[in-house]
N, C-alpha and C positions, 0 to 999 in steps of 0.2 A: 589584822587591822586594815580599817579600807579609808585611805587617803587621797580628797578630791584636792588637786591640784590644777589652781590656774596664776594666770598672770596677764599685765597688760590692760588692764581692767577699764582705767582714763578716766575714772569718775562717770563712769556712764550706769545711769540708774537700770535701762534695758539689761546688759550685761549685772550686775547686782541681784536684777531678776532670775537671771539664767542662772546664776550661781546657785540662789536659792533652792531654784526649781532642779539642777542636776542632783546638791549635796543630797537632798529629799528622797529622789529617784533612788542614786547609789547607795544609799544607806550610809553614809561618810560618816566615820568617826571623828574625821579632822576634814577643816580644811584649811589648806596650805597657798599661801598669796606672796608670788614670786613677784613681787615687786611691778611697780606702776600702776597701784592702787586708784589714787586721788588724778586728775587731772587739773589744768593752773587756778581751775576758778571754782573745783568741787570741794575744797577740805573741809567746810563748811557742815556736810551733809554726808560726808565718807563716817564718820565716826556714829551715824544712826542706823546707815545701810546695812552698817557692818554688824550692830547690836544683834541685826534682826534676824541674821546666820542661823540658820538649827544645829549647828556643833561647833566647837572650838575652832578657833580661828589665830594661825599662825603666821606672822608675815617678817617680810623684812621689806625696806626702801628702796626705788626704783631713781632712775634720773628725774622722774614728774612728781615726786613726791617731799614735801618741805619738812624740814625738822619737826616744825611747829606741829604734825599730822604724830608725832609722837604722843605727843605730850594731851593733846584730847585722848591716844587710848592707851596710856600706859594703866589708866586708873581702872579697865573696865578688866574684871578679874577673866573673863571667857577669851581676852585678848590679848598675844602675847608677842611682846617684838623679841624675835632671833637675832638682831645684830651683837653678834659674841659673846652668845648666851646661851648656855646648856638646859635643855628639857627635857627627862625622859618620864615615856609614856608608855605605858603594854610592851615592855622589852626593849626598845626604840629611844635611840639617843639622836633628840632632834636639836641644830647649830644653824646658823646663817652669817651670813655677810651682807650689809644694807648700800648701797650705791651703786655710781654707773657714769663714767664720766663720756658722752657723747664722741666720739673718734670716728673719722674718716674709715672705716675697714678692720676698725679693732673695737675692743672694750677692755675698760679699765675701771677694777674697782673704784682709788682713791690714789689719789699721787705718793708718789712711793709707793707703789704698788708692790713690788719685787720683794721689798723689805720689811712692809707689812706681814706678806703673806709668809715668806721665811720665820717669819718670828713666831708662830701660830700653828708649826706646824702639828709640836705638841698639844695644843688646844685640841685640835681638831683630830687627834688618831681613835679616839670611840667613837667619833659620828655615825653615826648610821643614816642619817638621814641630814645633808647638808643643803639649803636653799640659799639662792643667791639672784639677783637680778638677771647679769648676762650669762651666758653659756661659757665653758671650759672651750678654749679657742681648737678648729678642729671640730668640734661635734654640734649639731643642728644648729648651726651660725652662720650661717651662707645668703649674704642677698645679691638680691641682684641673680641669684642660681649661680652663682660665681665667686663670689670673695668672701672667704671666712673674717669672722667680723668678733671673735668670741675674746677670751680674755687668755693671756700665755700664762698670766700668774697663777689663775686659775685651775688651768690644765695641769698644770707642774703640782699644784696644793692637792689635788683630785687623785693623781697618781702617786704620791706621795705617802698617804693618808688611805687611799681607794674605801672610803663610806659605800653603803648600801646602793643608793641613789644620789645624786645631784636633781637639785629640781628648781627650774629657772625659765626664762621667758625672754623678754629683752629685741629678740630678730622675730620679728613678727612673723617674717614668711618664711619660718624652718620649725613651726611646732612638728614635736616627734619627739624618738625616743630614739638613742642609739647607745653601744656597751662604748667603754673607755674602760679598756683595761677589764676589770670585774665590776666597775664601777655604771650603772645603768643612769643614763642623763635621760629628763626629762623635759623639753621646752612644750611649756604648757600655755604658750601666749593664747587670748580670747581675740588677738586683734585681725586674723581673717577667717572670720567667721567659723573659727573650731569653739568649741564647749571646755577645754581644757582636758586634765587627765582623771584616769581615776589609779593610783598605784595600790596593791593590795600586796599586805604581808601574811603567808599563810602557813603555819604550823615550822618555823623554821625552814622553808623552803627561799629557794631565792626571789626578790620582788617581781612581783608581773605589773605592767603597766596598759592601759588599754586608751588608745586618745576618744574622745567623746566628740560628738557631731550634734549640732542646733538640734 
């Protein structure tokens, strides 16, 4: 299974274009939308951009993205929100987490975070495939080149549970990929000028992930 993964998107129709143009290129079975889809004045037009995808389309919610951007694509059957919601597809049990609350050097799903994710942990131990806005705190989170910025609740749910991949976005300038545990993270943000990922599942082997370039 070949899963293009991005994030960070801001409602920018250029970026909607790239997407088009990579999923096409890679042959993508899916594509996977780690959050900050819409930008403050695009919801409008996020729900046509997105119709015009050439494969399924997975997302969960970023910090720029309003409830209301649910509710235009919950009806569109090729689009599907992950927020604690089980999907499986070609062997592949895909889950997500939707939010992001802005923090000085950290991220946080949702208030009460600690407690949220404690409660979840049994949701979450088939995932194979978890997306989520910010990164698991510790891995491709770092701005500034200096201060991890990721989420602890996160890291802790990740190892915990240790899914296939984590795929997420959020720290613009740490797209990449690094292990956690057995656990492969992927920050697939489009927001300096990366292309996002392409992750591929191949015959029961462990995931390969390759980041994509304009």
């Amino acid at each position: 299974m070949r899963i293009y993964a991005v994030a960070d998107i801001h409602g920018r129709k250029d970026r909607f274009a790239l997407i088009r143009k990579k999923a096409v290129e890679t042959g993508a079975d899916l594509i996977v939308m780690a959050g900050d889809i819409a930008g403050l004045n695009s919801h409008p037009h996020v729900h046509d951009l997105l119709k015009s995808m050439p494969a399924p389309v997975f997302y969960v919610r970023g910090n720029s993205d309003r409830r209301r951007t649910d509710r235009m694509l919950l009806a569109d059957p090729l689009i599907t929100h992950l927020h604690l919601n089980k999907v499986r597809i070609q062997g592949l049990c895909f889950a997500g987490i939707s939010g992001t609350f802005l923090l000085p050097f950290s991220s946080r799903l949702c208030l009460r975070e600690n407690r949220l994710l404690s409660r979840l942990n049994d949701f979450f131990n088939d995932v194979s495939v978890l997306v989520t806005h910010p990164p698991p705190r510790g891995t491709v989170d770092r701005v500034m080149g200096r201060f991890h910025s990721g989420s602890s609740a996160l890291r802790a749910l990740t190892l915990t549970c240790q899914p296939c991949v984590v795929i997420c976005g959020h720290i613009h300038e740490h797209a990449g990929t690094v292990f956690l545990g057995r656990t492969l993270v992927v920050n697939c943000s489009l927001a300096r000028q990366g292309a996002g990922a392409l992750i591929e599942f191949r015959n029961g082997d462990p995931p390969e992930a390759t980041m994509l370039g304009v």
